[in-house]
C-alpha positions as CSV (number, residue, x, y, z in Angstrom):
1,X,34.2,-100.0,53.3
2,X,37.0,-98.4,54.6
3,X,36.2,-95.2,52.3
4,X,33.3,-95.0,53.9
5,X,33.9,-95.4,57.6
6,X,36.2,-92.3,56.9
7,X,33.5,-90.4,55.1
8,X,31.3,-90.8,57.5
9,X,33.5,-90.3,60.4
10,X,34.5,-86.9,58.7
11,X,30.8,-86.1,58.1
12,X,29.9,-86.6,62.1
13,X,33.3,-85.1,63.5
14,X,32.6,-81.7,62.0
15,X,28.9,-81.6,62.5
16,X,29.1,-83.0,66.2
17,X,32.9,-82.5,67.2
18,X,35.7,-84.7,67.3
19,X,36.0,-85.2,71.1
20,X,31.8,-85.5,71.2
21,X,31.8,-88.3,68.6
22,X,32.9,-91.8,69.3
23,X,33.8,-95.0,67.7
24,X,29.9,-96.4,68.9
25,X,28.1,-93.3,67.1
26,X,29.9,-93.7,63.9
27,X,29.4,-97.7,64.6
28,X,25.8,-96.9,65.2
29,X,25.0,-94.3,62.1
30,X,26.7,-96.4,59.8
31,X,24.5,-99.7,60.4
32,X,27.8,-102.0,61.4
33,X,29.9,-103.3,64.2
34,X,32.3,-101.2,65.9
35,X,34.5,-104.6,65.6
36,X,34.2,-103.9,61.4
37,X,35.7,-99.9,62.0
38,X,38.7,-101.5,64.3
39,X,39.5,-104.1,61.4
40,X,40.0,-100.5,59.1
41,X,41.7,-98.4,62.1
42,X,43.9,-98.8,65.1
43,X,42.0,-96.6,67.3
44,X,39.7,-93.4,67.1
45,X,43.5,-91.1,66.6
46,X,43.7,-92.6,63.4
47,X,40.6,-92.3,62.4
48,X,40.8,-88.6,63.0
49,X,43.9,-88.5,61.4
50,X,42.4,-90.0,58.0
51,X,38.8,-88.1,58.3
52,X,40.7,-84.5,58.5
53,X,43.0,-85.2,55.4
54,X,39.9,-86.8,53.4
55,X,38.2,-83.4,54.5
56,X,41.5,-81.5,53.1
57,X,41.7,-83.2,49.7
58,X,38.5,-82.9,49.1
59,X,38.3,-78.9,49.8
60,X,41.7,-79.3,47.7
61,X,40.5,-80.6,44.5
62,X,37.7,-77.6,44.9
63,X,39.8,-74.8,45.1
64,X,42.2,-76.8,42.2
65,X,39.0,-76.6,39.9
66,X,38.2,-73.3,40.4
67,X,42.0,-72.0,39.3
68,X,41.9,-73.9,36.2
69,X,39.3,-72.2,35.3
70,X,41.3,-69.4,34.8
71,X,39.2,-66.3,35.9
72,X,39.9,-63.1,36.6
73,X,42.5,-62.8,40.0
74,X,40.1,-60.7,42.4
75,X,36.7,-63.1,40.9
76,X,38.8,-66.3,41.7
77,X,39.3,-65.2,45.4
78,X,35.2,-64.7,45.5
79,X,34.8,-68.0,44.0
80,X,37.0,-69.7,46.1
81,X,35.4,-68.0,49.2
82,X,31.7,-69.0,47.9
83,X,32.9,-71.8,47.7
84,X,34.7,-72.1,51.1
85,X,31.4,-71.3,53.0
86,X,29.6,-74.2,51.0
87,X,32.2,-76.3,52.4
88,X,31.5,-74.5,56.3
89,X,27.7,-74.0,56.1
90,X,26.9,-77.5,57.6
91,X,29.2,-77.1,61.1
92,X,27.3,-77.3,63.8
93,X,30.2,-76.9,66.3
94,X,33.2,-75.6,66.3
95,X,35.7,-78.7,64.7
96,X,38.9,-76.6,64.8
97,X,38.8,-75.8,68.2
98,X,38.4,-79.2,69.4
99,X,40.8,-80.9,67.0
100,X,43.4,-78.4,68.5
101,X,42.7,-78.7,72.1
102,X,42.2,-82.6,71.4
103,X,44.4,-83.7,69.1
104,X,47.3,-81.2,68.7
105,X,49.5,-83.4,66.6
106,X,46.8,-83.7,64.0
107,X,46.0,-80.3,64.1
108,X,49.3,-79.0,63.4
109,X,50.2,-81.6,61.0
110,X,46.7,-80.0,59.1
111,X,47.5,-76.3,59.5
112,X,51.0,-76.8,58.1
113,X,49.0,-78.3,54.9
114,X,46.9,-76.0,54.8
115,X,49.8,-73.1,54.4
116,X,51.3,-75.0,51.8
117,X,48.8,-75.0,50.0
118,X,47.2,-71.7,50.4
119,X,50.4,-69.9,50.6
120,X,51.1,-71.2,47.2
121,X,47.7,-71.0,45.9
122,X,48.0,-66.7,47.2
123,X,51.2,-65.9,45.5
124,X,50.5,-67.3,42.1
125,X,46.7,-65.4,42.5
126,X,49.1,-62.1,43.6
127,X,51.5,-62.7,40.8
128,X,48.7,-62.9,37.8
129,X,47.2,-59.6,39.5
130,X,49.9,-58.0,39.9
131,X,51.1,-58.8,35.6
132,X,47.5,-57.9,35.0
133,X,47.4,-54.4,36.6
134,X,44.6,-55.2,38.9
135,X,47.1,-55.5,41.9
136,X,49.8,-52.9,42.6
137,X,53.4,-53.8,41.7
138,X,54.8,-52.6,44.9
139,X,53.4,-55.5,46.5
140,X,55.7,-57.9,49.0
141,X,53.9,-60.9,47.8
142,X,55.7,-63.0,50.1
143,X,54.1,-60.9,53.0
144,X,51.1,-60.2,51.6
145,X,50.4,-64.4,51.4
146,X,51.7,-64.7,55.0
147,X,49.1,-62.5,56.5
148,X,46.2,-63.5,54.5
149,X,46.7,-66.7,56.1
150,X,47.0,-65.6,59.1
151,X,44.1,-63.4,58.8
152,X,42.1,-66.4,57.4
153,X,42.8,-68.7,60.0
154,X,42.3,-66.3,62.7
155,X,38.9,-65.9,61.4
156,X,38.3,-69.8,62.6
157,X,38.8,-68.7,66.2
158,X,35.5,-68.4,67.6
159,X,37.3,-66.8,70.7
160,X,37.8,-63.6,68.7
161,X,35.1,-64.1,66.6
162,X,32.1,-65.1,68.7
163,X,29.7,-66.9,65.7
164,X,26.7,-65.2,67.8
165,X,28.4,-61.8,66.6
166,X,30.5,-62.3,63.3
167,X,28.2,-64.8,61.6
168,X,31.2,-66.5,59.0
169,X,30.0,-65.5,55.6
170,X,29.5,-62.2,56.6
171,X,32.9,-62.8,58.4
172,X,34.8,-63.9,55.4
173,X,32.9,-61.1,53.3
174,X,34.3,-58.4,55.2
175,X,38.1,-59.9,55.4
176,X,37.7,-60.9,51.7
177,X,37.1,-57.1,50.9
178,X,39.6,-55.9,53.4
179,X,42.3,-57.8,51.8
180,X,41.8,-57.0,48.3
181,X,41.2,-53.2,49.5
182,X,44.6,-52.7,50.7
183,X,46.3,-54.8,47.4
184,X,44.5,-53.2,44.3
185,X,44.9,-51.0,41.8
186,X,42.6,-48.2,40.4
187,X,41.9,-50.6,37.8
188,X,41.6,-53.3,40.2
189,X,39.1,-51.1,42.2
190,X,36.7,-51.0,39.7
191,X,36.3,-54.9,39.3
192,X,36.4,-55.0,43.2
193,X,33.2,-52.6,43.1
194,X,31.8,-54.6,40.6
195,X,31.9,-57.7,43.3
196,X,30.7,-55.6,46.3
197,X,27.7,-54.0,44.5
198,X,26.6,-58.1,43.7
199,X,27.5,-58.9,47.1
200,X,24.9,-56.6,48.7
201,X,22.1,-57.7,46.2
């Protein structure tokens, strides 16, 4: 039950917000007592808590399956990407904003995760480009993971990027290409081209 409750919770927080939902809708959607959720969870800053990192495990294991597969470097960062706006393309609202404004703890606890992870995830991708000539070897790669994730999370800011005007796959299309532009090789060019010409099919 518990798994649940958190699943659900997760499910309504980042279609409806995490300020707009509360303990009563989740309560209400799930069939059950608010009494039952509060026998799982202290209060709604827990539930929160263990909704976003049930979110991040889960978009986790993805990305995990996608590097085992082993694919090329620059076809990885499409598939990861694909797969990323699956993962987006059910938000209603705009969960990252109000996580931050609401729960700020949480939020940073969450981004420092997500570095981790992505920062580590970026300099092994770099590193296998770089050995397979599809990246050039002058690359900083401890720079080049630093501003990717910058870059990526600043896409998240609907402040900058208004969804009305930078719809996110188009959004994470452009920044995707931008990125591996300024990193590739000639040969790495030609795969990239490759990518861009089935993008716009």
């Amino acid at each position: 039950m518990k798994q649940k409750i958190i699943q659900t919770a997760a499910e309504l927080f980042l279609n409806l917000g995490f300020k707009s939902v509360t303990m009563d809708d989740i309560a209400s959607h799930m069939g059950i007592s608010k009494k039952t959720i509060y026998s799982h969870f202290n209060n709604k800053t827990e539930l929160v808590h263990k909704a976003t990192l049930c979110v991040f495990h889960e978009v986790i294991c993805g990305i995990d399956h996608i590097r085992n597969l082993e694919k090329d470097p620059i076809e990885e960062l499409y598939e990861i990407k694909k797969f990323a706006m699956m993962q987006l393309k059910n938000e209603k609202s705009s969960p990252q904003y109000q996580l931050q404004k609401y729960y700020p703890e949480i939020y940073n606890t969450l981004k420092e995760k997500q570095f981790e992870k992505m920062h580590e995830c970026t300099v092994v991708n770099l590193k296998r480009g770089i050995a397979l000539g599809l990246y050039r070897e002058s690359l900083d790669v401890e720079f080049v993971s630093r501003i990717y994730f910058i870059g990526v999370s600043g896409l998240k800011e609907d402040a900058l990027f208004p969804v009305q005007k930078f719809p996110k796959a188009e959004l994470m299309e452009h920044y995707l290409e931008y990125h591996l532009r300024g990193i590739v090789t000639a040969e790495g060019l030609k795969t990239l081209n490759k990518f861009i010409k089935q993008q716009s099919n």
